[in-house]
C-alpha positions, 0 to 999 in steps of 0.5 A, a space after each residue: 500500500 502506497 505511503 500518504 503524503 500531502 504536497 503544500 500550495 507553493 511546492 506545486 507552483 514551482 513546480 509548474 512548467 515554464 509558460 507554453 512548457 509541457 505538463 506532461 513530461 516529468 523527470 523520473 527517478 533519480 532526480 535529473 533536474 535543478 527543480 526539486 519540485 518537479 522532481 518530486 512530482 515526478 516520484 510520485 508519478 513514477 512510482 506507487 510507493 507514495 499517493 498523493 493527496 490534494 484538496 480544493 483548497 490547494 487547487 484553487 489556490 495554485 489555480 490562483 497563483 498561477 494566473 496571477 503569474 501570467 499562465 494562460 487559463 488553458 495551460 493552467 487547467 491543463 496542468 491541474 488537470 495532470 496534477 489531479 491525474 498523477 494524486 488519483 493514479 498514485 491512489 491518493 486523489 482530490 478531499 475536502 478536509 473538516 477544519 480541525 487544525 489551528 496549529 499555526 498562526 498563517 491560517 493557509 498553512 492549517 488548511 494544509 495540516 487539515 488535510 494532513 490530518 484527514 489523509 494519515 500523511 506520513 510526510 508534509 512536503 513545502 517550501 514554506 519557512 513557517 511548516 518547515 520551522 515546525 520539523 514534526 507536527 502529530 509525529 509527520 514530518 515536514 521536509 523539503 521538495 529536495 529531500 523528499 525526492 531524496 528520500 524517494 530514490 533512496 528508497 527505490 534503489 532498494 528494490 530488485 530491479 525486476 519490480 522497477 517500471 519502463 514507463 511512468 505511470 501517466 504516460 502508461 494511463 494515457 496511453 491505455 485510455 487513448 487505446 480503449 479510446 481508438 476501439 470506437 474510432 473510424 481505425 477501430 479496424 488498425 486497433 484490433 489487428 495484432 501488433 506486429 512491428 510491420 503493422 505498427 510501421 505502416 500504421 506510423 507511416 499514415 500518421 506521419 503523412 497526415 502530420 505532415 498535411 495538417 502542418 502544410 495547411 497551417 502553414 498556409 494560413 496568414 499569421 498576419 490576420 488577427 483572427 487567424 492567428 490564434 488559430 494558428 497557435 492554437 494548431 501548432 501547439 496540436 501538432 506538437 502535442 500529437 508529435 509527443 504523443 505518438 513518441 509515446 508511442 514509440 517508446 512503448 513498442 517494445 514493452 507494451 505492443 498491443 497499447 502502443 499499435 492502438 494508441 496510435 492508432 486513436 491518434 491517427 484517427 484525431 488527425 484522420 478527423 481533422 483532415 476530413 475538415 480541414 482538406 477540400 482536396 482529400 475525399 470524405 470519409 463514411 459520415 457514421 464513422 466520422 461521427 464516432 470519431 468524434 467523440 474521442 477527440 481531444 488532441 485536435 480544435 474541431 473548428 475549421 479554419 475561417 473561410 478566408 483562409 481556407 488556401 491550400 494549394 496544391 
């Protein structure tokens, strides 16, 4: 059973991307960055030994911080949406504490010893000069994110290296859900066909030449329209993302074939949609299909472009 630990406010702050940066990618273990924070979100996303326990308080408040330091909303629900993926997949999540605690005189601070004391936390991780001033509190420490992710590792070179990972746990999740995911779209055909090494290269093959049209359409839109132009953002950060996660992909061929082949497969499906909309060259798809493709878009923007700029050339 994973260990309880709670994670303050300003320790998910620090350890948010840079603006336009990658929610998605943590380090693992060891800590390979100059960012204790995020090395401590990566062992918790690496590993079952902790669970991570968040409450609305402390969301709402690194929701808060991270707009007032200039984070787009988007980019900001995206990270807290991550952070909430990796608590639940650890086996922590998201609990609203009873307030109980009265301990310290900052009144934010007590809401997170709440929530130490409604999850049995083992470890309070923080930043925070008036926690850490107070190095036990009801028998939990409280420890630095470098220490904690000290800890972490240590702990981990302890195991048999059978028991250690290939993949972090998000990246795992993700791709199983995009693979349930392609079992309803128009590729449900490719995701059903037994992985083979060949199979996986001609279905790569089809999603990078998608790829590379979706990009030549974007790049034919005027970046000068201020209209467009967000839209033109908008794609490239698509492209990329589509980018990173048919690496994923990649990276699991040889440990996971059958979630690798399927989760790609629901990729190309996304760009297969997208192309259907965005290309008046390319022959429409089955109707039926296309709808259920639909359903299990998340990586594409389903508007098409503004008609002015619908010129794609030959």
């Amino acid at each position: 059973m994973s260990t309880p630990v709670v994670y303050d406010v300003n320790v998910l702050v620090d350890a948010a991307p840079a603006h336009g940066g990658d929610a998605l990618s943590w380090p693992s273990l060891p800590p390979r960055t100059g960012n204790a924070p995020r090395d401590a979100i990566g062992a918790i996303n690496d590993r079952r030994d902790f669970s991570l326990w968040l409450s609305p308080h402390i969301i709402e408040n690194t929701r808060r911080i991270l707009g007032d330091y200039g984070y787009p909303s988007a980019e900001v629900d995206q990270y807290i949406d991550v952070l909430v993926e990796i608590a639940e997949g650890s086996g922590g999540g998201v609990v609203d504490p009873p307030r109980t605690v009265h301990a310290n005189r900052d009144f934010e601070d007590n809401l997170i010893l709440d929530l130490a004391a409604e999850t049995n936390a083992v470890m309070i991780v923080s930043s925070d000069k008036d926690l850490l001033d107070m190095p036990m509190w009801r028998g939990t420490p409280v420890i630095r994110p470098k220490d904690f992710a000290g800890r972490a590792d240590a702990a981990w070179r302890g195991r048999p290296r059978a028991e250690q990972q290939s993949t972090t746990d998000l990246m795992r999740r993700r791709m199983e859900k995009a693979s349930s995911e392609a079992l309803n779209s128009r590729h449900a055909d490719h995701a059903l066909q037994p992985s083979t090494p060949e199979s996986y290269r001609q279905l790569r093959d089809v999603f990078d030449a998608d790829h590379a049209r979706l990009t030549e359409i974007v790049a034919r839109w005027n970046p000068h329209n201020d209209k467009v132009r967000p839209r033109i953002e908008l794609w490239q950060k698509n492209l990329a993302f589509a980018s990173r996660q048919a690496a994923e992909a990649d990276a699991l061929v040889e440990t996971n074939p059958d979630i690798a082949h399927q989760a790609l497969s629901a990729l190309e499906a996304k760009l297969d949609f997208a192309l259907d909309k965005m290309d008046p060259r390319r022959p429409q798809g089955d109707k039926a299909q296309t709808a259920r493709s639909r359903a299990s878009l998340s990586v594409v923007d389903e508007a098409p472009a503004p008609a002015d700029e619908r010129q794609y050339g030959n």
